[in-house]
N, C-alpha and C positions, 0 to 999 in steps of 0.2 A: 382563408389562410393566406396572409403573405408567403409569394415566392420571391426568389432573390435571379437575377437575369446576369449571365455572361454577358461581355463588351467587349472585350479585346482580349487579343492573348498577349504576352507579354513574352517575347524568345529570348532567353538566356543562355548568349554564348557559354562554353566552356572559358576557352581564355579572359579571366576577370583582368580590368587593364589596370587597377588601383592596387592589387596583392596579387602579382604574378607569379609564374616559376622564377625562382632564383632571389627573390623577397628573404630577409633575412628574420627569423623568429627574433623576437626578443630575447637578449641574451640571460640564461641561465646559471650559476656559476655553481660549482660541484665542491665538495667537501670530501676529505679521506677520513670517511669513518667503515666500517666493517663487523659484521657478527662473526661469532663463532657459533655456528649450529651443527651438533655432533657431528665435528671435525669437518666440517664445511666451512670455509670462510665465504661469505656473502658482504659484497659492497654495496653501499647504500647513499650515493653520492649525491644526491638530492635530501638528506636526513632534515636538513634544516629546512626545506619547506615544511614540515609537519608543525610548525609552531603556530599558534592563536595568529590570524592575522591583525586582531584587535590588539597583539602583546608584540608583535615585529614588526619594527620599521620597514626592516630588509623585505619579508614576505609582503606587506602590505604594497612597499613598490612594486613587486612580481607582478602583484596580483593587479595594478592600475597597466603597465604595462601589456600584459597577456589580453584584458581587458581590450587595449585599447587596439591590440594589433585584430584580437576576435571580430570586433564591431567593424572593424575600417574594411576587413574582407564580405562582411556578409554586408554591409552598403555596397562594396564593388560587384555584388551578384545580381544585386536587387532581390525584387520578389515578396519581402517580409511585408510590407504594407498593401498589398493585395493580399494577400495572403492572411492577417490580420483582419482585414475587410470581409475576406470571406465569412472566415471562424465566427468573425460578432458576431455578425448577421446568423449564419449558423446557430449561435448557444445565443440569440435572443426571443427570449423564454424564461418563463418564471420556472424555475428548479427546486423542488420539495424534498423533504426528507421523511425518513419514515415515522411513523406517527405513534404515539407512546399514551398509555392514559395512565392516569392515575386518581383514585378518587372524585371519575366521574369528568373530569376535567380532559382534554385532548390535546397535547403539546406537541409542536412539530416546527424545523424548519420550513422557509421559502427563501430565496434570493431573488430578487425582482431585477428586471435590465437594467445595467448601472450601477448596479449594486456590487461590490468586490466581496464581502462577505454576507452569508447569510443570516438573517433577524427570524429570533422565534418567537414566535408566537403561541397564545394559548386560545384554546376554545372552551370554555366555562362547561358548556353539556354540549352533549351530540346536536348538530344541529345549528348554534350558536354561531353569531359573529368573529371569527376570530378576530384575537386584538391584540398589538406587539406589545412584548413582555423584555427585550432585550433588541438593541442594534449596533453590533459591536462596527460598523461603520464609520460611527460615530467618536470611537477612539484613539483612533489615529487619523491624521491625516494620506496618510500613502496605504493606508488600508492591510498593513501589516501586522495586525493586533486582532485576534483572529477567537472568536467564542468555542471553545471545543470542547469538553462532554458536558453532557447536563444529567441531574439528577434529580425529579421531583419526589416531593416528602411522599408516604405514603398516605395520607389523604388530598394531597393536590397543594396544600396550601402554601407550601414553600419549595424553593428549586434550588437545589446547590448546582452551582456552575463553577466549571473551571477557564482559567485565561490563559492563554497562548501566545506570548509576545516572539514577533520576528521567527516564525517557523520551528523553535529549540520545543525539544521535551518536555523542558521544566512547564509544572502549569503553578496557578497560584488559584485556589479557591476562593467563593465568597458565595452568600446567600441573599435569595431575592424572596422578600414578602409577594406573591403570588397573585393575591387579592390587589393590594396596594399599588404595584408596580416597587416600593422601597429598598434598596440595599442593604442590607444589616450590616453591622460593623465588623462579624466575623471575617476573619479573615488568616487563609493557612495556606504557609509556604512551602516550595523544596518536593511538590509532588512531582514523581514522573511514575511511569508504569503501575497505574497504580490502579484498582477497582475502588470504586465510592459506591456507598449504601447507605442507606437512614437508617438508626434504630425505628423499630416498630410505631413505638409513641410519639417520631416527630422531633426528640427533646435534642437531637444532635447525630452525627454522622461518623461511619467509617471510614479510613484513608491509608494511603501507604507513603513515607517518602524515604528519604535520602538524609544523612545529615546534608550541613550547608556547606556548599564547597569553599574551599578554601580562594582569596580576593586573584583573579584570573584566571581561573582552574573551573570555570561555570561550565566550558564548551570542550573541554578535553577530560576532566580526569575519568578514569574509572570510578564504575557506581559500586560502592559496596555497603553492606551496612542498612538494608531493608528493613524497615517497621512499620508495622500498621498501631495506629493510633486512635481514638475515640476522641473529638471533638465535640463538646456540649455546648449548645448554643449559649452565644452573651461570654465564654468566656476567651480570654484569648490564647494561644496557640502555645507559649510554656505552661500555660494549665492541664493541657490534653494529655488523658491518661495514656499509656502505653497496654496495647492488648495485647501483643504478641510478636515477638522476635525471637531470631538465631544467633544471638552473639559466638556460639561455636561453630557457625557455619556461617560468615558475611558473605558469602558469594550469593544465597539464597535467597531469593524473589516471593514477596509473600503478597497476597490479595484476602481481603474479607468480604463475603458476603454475607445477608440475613436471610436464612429459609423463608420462601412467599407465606407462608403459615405462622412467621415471627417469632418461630421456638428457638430457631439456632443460631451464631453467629459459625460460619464455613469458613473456612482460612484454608489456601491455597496455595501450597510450598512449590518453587520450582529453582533448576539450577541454570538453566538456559532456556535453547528454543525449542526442543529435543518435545516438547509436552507430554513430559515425564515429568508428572506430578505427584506430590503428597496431600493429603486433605485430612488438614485436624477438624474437630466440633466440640462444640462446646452450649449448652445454652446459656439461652439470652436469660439474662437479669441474674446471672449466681457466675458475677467476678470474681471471686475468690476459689470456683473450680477451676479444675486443671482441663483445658484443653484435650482432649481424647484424639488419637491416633485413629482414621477412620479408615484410610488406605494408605501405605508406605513404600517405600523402597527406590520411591523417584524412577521406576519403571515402566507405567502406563499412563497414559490420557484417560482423565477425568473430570468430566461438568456436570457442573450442580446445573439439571434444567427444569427443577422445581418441586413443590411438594405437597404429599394429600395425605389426610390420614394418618398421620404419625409414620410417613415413608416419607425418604429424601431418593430424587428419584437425580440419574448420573446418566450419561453418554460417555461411554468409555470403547477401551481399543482392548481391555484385557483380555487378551485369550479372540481376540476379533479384529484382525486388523482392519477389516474395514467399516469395523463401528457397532456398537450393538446397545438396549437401555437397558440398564436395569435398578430396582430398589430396592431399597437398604429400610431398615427397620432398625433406628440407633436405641439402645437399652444400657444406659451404663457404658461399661469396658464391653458390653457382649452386643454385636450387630448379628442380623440375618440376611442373607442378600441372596434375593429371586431375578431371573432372567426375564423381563418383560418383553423386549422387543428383538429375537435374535440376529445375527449378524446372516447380511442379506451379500447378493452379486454386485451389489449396488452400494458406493458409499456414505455415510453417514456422515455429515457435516454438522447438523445442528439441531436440537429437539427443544419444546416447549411444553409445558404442561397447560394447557390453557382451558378451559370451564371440566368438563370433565373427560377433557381425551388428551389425548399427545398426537401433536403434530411434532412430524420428525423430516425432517430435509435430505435430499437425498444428492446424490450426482449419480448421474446414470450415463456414463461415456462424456463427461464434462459436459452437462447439461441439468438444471435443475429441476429436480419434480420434489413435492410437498406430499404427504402421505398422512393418511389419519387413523390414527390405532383408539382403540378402547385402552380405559386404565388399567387393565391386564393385558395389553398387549393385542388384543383382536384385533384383525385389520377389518376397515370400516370403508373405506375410500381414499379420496386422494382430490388435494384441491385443483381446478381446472384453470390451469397458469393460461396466460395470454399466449405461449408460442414458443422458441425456440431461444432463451435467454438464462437469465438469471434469476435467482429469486431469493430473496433474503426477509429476516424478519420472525415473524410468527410468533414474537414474545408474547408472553400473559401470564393469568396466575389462574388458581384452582378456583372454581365458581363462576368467573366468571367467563362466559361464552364467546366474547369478544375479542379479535387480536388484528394487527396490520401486517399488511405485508410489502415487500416493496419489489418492484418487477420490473427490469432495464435487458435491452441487449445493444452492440454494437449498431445498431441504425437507429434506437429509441432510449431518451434518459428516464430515469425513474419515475414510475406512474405506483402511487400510492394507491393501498386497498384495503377494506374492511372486511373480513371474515369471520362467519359465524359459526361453531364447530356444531352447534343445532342443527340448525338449517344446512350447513351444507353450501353455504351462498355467500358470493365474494360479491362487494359493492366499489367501483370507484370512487375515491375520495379525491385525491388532488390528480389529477394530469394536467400537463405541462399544454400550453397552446403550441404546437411547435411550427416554426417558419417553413417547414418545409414537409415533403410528406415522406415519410419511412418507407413505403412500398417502392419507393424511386432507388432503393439501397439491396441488394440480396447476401443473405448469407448460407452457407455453405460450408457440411465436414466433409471432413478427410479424413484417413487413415491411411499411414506409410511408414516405409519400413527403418528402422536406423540399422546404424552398425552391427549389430550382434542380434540384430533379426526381430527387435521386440515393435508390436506395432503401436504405433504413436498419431492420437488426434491432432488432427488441427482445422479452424476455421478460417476459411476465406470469404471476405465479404469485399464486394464492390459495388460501384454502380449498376444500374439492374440493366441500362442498354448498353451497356458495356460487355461484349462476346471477349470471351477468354481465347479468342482463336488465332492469335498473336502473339509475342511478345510486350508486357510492358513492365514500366515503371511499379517494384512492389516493395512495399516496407514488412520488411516480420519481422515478429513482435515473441518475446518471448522472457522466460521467468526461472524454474526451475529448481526453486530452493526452499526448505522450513515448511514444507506441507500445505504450502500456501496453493489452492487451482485460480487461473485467469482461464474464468471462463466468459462466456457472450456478455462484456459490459459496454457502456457508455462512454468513450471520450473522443470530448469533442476535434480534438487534433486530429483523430484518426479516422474521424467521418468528411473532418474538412479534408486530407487526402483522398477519401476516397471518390469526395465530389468533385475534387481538380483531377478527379480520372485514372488516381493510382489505384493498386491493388491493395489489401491488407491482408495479413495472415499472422493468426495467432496461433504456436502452436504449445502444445499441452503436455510439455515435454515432462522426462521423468525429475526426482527429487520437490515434485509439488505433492497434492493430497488430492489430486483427481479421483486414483482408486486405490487411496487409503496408503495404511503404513508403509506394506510391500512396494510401493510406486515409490513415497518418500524415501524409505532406506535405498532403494535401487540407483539414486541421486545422490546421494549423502556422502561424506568421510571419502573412504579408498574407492566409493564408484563413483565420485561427482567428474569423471572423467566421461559418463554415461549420458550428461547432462549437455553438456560440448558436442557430442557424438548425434543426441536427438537434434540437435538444435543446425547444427551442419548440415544432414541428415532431411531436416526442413528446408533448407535453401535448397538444397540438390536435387527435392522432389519440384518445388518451383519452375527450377530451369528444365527439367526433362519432360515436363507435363509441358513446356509450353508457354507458360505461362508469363514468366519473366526469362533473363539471361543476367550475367556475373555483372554486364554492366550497368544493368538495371536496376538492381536489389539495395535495398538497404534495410540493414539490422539494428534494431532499438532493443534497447532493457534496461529499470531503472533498478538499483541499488542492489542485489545480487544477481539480479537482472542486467546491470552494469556490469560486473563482474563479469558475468555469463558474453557479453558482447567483446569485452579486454583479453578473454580466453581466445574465442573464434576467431579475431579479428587477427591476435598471433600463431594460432595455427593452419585459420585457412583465409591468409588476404585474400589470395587471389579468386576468393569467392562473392564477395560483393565488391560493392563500389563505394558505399557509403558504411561509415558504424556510429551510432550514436549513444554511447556512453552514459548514462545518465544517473548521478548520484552512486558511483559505483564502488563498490570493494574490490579494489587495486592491488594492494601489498598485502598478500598472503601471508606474510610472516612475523606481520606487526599490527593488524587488526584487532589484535585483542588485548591491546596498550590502550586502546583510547576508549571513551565513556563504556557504550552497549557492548561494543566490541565482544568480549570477554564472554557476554552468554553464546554466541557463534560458535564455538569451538561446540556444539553439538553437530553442527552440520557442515564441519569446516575441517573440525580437527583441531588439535593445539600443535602451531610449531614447537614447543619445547618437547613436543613428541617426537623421537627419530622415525619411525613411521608416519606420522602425518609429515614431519616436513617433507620425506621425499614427497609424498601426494602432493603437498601446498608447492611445495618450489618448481614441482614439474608444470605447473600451468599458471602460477600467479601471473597475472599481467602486465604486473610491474619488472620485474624479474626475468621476461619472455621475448623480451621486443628485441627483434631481430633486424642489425644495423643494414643486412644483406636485403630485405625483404624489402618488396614492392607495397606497400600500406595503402587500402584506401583509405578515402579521407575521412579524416575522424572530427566530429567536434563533440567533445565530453565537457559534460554541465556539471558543477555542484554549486555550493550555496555559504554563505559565509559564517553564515551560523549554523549549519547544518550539524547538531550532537547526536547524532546516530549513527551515518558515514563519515566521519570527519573528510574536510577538502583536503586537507592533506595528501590523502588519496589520489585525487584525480590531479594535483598540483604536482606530487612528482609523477605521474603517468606522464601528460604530457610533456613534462621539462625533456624527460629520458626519451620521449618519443623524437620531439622537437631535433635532440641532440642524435638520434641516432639518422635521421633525416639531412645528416651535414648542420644544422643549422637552420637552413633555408627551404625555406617552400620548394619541391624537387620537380623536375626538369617534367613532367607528368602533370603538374598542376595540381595536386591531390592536396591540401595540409591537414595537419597535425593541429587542432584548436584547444580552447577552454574556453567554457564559456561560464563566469562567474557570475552568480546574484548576491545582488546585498539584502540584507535585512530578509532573509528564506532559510528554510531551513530545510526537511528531507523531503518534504514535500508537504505535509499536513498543514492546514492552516493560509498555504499559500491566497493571497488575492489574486481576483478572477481577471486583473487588468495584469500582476504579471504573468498569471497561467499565458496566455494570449502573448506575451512576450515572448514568452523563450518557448510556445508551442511553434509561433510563426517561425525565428529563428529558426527550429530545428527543421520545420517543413518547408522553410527556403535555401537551407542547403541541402538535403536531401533532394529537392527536386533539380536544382543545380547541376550535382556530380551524379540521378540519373537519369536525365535527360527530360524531364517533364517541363512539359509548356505551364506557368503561369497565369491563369485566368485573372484577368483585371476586372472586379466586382463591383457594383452597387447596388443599394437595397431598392425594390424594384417592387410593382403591384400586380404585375401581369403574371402570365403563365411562366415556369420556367424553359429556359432558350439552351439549344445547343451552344458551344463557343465554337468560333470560325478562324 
């Protein structure tokens, strides 16, 4: 195993001599415009940053400006090119994804060193040479054109893929002869959010899109007007039938699936992010039935995770918040539904039906363990995970015995596996050769108390001869929102911190789905004040343990995770040193004007609500910034194409920040940044040379403003070396 050797450190004054205190930001200019929000008037003097930068001159100059004043300071720091140097060498390593079969065939990514995006490849039979099937590499030159879901036929022979240009939602479908390596000429547009499925026999696929926006309105408008469509191969895309829509309800978000037994098509109604879902059926091959109502009221979580037997088997929240199986026996208008798998202390994230058991996923204090039930529910075992991580995967179908899994924590990237629900026996398939060895990295729970007493996980992991008996340099990390858990994964930014000797801490605050509903709603609407509370709550136990101090810390979170950093940052500056902002929800009270926006209002609220907005306006970030207050330093990233968060967001954040700072960089040395990508969007998709961009950036000012030395890297054959 290549190790990687320290050389020098590299000491990074505070006072940078190129963007000092008293540096004037580039100038911002404000506008008199104003809401009325049940008899509130709200000023919004930045309104006209919200416009497409691709459609304003005015924004567009902002945006080279902001740009250019970002860069001239983090050159004045240094840092990013060691730092860059580390991370390569760090993520070089073949990287896999997890491995899918179908018809006997084995499909899976790799990204090889060099490589910006990942090429997939297939394996014909178990065993087999793989051999590349797709290398979206090859489609661009800046490596921005990015392959993102795939869908193989259900005998192997054909893959519907979808393409991802410049970071944005929209995908654009096509199909690839399998055997051949050939592109067919199918081709369908205007998907976003959408589930793809084959019909059973191969002959064409299911989709969902959007009409077509109207010419500049690609990266802002709101999505309304959802349908899932049937696409028959050979024809083109105004021939595709129409299977199912809500023209009396355009807010509604629909997906199709085909039951693994090919009898049904599943259609999946939802109105946000709330997952509170509806689930019509129907079967396959008698278009001219009506769709049947199988669960209603947009009040619970419901997944199709497979079927046997003339049972369609669901992982649902009803009557369970923290999860529970059960099957349905659909008959006409008349269902039966038995309780298979009951609702446990432990969360329920994700089930499979795979040969003839159910493997069902669990989190056990944000931690993944895999369980194996009989098709009536008998517990059987439980598969033997490598260690204290994540685990993901486990798909398949009835019959057959076989499924993958994929298994990462914060010191280790995804190591692919094979499982046998027979046997009982996991096999490695792909593991990563990695530069460095894992054991050199420790991680580490917590539990600590927040505000109003509720106990709250979190992981620290560091270097392993690194003694916590000190003060240092530590970054948390945190989330918060949509029932989403960040538990023990892989990124490489945050190992290469914790190899230059910082600290990290994830913590597992409430409004995610660590332990299920009750944890999510605790987060959500009139408590997401609870969310701010954990997450303070985690810094405070930081500094008391020891561990770091106020001027040591730095807070990261991307996209309501952004949010979640725009909050804290205006209620407790004087808690860190650094906040790093990333792809964030800013303006509480107009996020649900632009594309996605508009599903949020499950975990957001609607400002048109006089009760949500007091909530929204008392903590939006935009709204909150305090001209009086001491700010650490901030640099917030979005993207220019980014149709999920719009930049808008983070463009008036910092305008208003800039401006409430005087102007000018303040007498403290702290500023107020943006930090802009072109051709990116919320983050999916991105290439692995700009990941490594704006990871460096962000881990050379965070180490910057607190106080961490710099290690000056290169790739090296010996042992790894202390830095001196």
């Amino acid at each position: 195993m290549r190790a990687i050797a320290f050389l020098t450190v590299l000491t990074l004054p505070l006072a940078a001599a190129a963007q000092e205190a008293g540096t004037p930001y580039p100038q911002s200019r404000t506008v008199d415009v104003s809401d009325d929000y049940h008899g509130t008037s709200v000023a919004d003097p930045y309104r006209w940053l919200e416009d497409d930068v691709r459609e304003s001159a005015d924004v567009a100059a902002w945006v080279q400006a902001e740009s250019e004043f970002t860069n001239a300071f983090l050159d004045s720091i240094g840092g990013r090119e060691a730092i860059a140097g580390r991370m390569t060498a760090l993520w070089d390593f073949d990287a896999y994804s997890l491995a899918e079969k179908k018809g006997g065939r084995i499909f899976f990514r790799k990204r090889s060193e060099g490589e910006d995006q990942s090429v997939l490849y297939v394996m014909d039979e178990a065993g087999a040479e793989p051999r590349e099937l797709i290398d979206p590499n090859e489609w661009s030159d800046d490596g921005t054109i990015a392959l993102a879901e795939i869908k193989p036929s259900p005998d192997g022979s054909q893959l519907l893929y979808t393409i991802q240009d410049g970071g944005t939602d929209w995908r654009t479908a096509k199909v690839l002869d399998v055997e051949t390596g050939e592109v067919m000429s199918d081709t369908v547009e205007w998907i976003k959010f959408s589930g793809l499925d084959w019909a059973p026999d191969g002959s064409g696929f299911y989709y969902s899109r959007y009409p077509a926006p109207e010419e500049g309105a690609k990266f802002q408008n709101l999505n309304y007007d959802h349908k899932v469509y049937f696409h028959e191969l050979g024809d083109g895309q105004a021939d595709d039938t129409l299977i199912y829509d809500r023209p009396e309800e355009p807010d509604v978000s629909l997906s199709a699936e085909i039951s693994d037994d090919g009898e049904w098509i599943v259609v999946t109604a939802s109105k946000g992010t709330d997952e509170a879902y509806e689930i019509m059926i129907r079967r396959v091959g008698q278009p001219d039935a009506e769709f049947f109502k199988l669960f209603g009221g947009f009040k619970d979580e419901f997944a199709l995770i497979g079927s046997a037997n003339n049972r369609l088997y669901f992982r649902t929240n009803r009557g369970a918040p923290r999860g529970k199986i059960i099957a349905v026996v659909p008959n006409g208008e008349q269902t039966v539904s038995a309780e298979i798998v009951p609702e446990s202390e432990n969360t329920l994230i994700d089930a499979s039906v795979v040969g003839d058991r159910i493997i069902a996923e669990y989190l056990i204090d944000a931690k993944s363990a895999a369980l194996v039930y009989a098709m009536d529910g008998v517990w059987e075992g439980q598969v033997d995970l490598p260690g204290l991580g994540e685990a993901s995967g486990f798909n398949g179908k009835y019959g057959d015995p076989e499924t993958f899994y994929a298994f990462q924590s914060f010191r280790r990237p995804e190591t692919i596996y094979s499982y046998n629900v027979e046997t009982g026996e996991s096999e490695e398939l792909f593991a990563p050769d990695l530069p460095y060895d894992p054991d050199d990295y420790v991680i580490e729970q917590v539990f600590y108390e927040s505000k109003d007493g509720a106990e709250i996980p979190m992981f620290i992991a560091r270097r392993a001869d690194i003694e916590l008996d000190e003060p240092r340099p530590a970054l948390l990390y945190g989330y918060g929102g949509f029932n989403i858990s960040y538990t023990s994964r892989f990124f490489p930014q945050f190992l290469t911190w914790m190899d230059m000797g910082g600290v990290f801490a994830n913590a597992n605050i409430r409004g995610g789905g660590e332990y299920g509903k009750e944890w999510h709603d605790a987060g959500r609407l009139d408590n997401k004040q609870n969310v701010f509370d954990d997450f303070i709550a985690a810094g405070e136990y930081l500094i008391a343990e020891g561990i770091t101090t106020s001027e040591q810390l730095g807070v990261h979170g991307r996209s309501n995770g952004g949010l979640l950093v725009g909050a804290v940052v205006n209620q407790r500056p004087d808690l860190m040193a650094v906040g790093l902002p990333t792809v964030g929800v800013m303006d509480m009270l107009r996020f649900n004007q632009f594309t996605a926006g508009r599903f949020w209002t499950d975990d957001y609220g609607d400002p048109g609500v006089a009760d949500d907005f007091e909530t929204l306006y008392a903590y939006s970030p935009y709204h909150n910034i305090d001209a009086d207050a001491d700010y650490p330093a901030i640099l917030a990233t979005t993207a220019d194409t980014d149709d999920r968060v719009v930049p808008g967001h983070t463009f008036k954040y910092i305008a208003r920040l800039q401006a409430a700072q005087g102007g000018d960089i303040p007498a403290d040395g702290q500023p107020v940044l943006a930090r802009i990508e072109t051709r990116a969007g919320h983050g999916s998709g991105k290439p692995k040379s700009k990941l490594i961009e704006e990871y460096s950036d962000q881990l050379a000012f965070l180490a910057h403003f607190t106080g961490l030395e710099v290690p000056e890297t290169e790739d090296a054959g010996g042992d790894m070396e202390e830095s001196n």
